[in-house]
N, C-alpha and C positions, 0 to 999 in steps of 0.2 A: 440873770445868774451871776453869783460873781467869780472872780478870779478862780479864787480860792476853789468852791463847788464845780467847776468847769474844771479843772487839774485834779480834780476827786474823781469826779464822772468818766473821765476820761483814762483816767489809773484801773479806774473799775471793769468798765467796758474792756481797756483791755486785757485785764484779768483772766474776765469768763472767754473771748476767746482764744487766747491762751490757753485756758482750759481746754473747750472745746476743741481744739487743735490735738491736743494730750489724746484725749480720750478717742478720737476717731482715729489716729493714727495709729494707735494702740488696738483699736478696733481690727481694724484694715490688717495691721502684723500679725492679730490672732484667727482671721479669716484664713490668712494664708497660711497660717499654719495648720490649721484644721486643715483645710483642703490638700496640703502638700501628705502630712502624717497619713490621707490614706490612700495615696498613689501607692499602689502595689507593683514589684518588682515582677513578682509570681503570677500574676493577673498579664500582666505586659509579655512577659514572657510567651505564655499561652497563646493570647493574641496574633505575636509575631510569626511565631510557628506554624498557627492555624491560618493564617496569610499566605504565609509561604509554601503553603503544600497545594493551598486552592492557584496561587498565582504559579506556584511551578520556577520562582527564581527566589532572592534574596532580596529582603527589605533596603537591606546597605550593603553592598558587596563588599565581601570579604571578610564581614563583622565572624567572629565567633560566635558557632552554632548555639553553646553550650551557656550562656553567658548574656544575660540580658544587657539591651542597647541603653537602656538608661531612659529617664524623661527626654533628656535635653534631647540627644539622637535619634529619639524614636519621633518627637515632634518632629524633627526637621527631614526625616524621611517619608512622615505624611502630607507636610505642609503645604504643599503645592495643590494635593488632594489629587493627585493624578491617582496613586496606587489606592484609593479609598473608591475611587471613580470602578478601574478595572477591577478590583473585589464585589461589590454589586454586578458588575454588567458579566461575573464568571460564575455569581449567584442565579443572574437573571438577564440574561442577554438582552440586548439592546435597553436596558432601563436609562443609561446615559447614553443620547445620542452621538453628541460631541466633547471629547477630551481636551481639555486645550494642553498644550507640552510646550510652554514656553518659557526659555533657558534664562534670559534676561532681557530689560528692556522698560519702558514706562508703564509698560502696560500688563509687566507680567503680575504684580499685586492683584490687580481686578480682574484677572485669567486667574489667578490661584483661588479666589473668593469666589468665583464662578464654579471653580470644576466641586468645590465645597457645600456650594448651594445648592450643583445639581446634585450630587452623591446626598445628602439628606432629604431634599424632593422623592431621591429613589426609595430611602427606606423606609420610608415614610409608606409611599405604596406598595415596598414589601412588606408592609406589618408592622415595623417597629415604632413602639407608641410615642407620641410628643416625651414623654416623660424621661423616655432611657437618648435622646437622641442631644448631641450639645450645641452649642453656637460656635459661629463660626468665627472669632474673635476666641474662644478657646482653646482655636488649633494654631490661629495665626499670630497673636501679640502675647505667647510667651507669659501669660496673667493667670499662671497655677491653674489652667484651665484641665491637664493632660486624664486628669483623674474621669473628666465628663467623656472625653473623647474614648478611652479606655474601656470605660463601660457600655460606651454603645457601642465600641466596636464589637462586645459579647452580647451584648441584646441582639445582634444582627447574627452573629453565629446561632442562637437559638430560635430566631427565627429562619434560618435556614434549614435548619433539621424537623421545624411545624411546616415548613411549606416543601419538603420532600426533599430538597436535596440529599445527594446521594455522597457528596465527596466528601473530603476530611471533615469535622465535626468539632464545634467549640464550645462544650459547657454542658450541662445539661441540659432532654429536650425541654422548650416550653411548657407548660401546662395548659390544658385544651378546658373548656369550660363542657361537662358533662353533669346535666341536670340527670337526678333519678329520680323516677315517679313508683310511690307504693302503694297500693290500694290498702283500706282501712286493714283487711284483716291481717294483712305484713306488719302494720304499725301496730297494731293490736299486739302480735306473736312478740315482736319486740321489747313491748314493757315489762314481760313476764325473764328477761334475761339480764344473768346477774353480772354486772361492768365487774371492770379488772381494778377500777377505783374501791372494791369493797375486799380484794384481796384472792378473789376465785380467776385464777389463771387458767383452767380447767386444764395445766397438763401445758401450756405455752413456756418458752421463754426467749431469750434473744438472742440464741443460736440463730445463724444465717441472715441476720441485717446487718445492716450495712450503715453506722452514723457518721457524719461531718466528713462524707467521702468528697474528696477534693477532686476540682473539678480537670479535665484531663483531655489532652486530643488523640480522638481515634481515627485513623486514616481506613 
């Protein structure tokens, strides 16, 4: 190859990654922003509260009641995973056996990834699906994760209201799977009745529902 093509090839090559640099980076900035745009202030809010009535103290002492902690605060009052530990084991006693409460030290990182890993082992066995639960790198490195950790912390309040608890309450209940069985001549009686898609309301309307009722803690 000569000079010449070798100083072409090599302009070229680094062209496309240069490009490709472009477009991933740009990638990664529009990730985050998706994921930051739907951390909710009102969601977090919720959460906090509904913590703090199960736990009986304050997320952050001294924070205002009235006034959501923010991402950044709220992460860093979970991040240890101690208070994520004692909200299961207040859900469900003894689900973590051991807490670790370690203030500083080499070892307190793999003590805070520990008490993380048991707290999602437990909700795991309390109900909550792979799906609603987040990683543990999303509580701890700060990587616009707060949004995953936020909604499992309401997957676990709804599974406490399916699994009977009785104390403050976060969301609506879950919905339970309830198969109905009808014998032919129910399904029969059926075909014979006119849907509200043709305009026979028989006498209905939408007095007394209830739409896009937000969701709320009841103690």
């Amino acid at each position: 190859m000569s000079q010449s093509s070798l100083v072409g090839y090599t302009s070229f090559t680094r062209s496309v990654h240069d490009r490709l640099d472009f477009y991933s980076g740009n990638l990664a900035t529009s990730s985050r922003g998706r994921i930051n745009q739907k951390y909710s202030l009102e969601l977090e809010q919720q959460a906090r509260q509904w913590m703090e009535a199960v736990l009986q103290r304050e997320l952050v002492e001294g924070a205002d009641q009235n006034m959501p902690l923010g991402e950044e605060q709220f992460q860093l009052a979970l991040k240890d995973g101690v208070l994520l530990c004692e909200l299961i084991n207040e859900l469900k006693p003894g689900s973590v056996k051991k807490i670790n409460r370690v203030q500083s030290g080499s070892f307190k990182q793999f003590k805070d990834m520990e008490n993380i890993e048991n707290f999602l082992k437990a909700i795991a066995n309390y109900g909550v699906s792979t799906a609603d639960k987040f990683g543990t790198p999303n509580l701890t490195d700060r990587n616009n994760g707060m949004t995953y950790v936020l909604n499992c912390i309401h997957a676990v309040g709804r599974a406490a209201q399916k699994n009977g608890y009785t104390g403050p309450t976060l969301g609506p209940r879950e919905s339970q799977h309830n198969p109905r069985n009808f014998d032919e001549q129910t399904l029969h009686a059926g075909q014979t009745v006119i849907g509200l898609q043709y305009g026979f309301t028989g006498g209905a309307s939408q007095k007394g529902m209830n739409f896009g009722k937000a969701r709320s803690i009841n103690d």
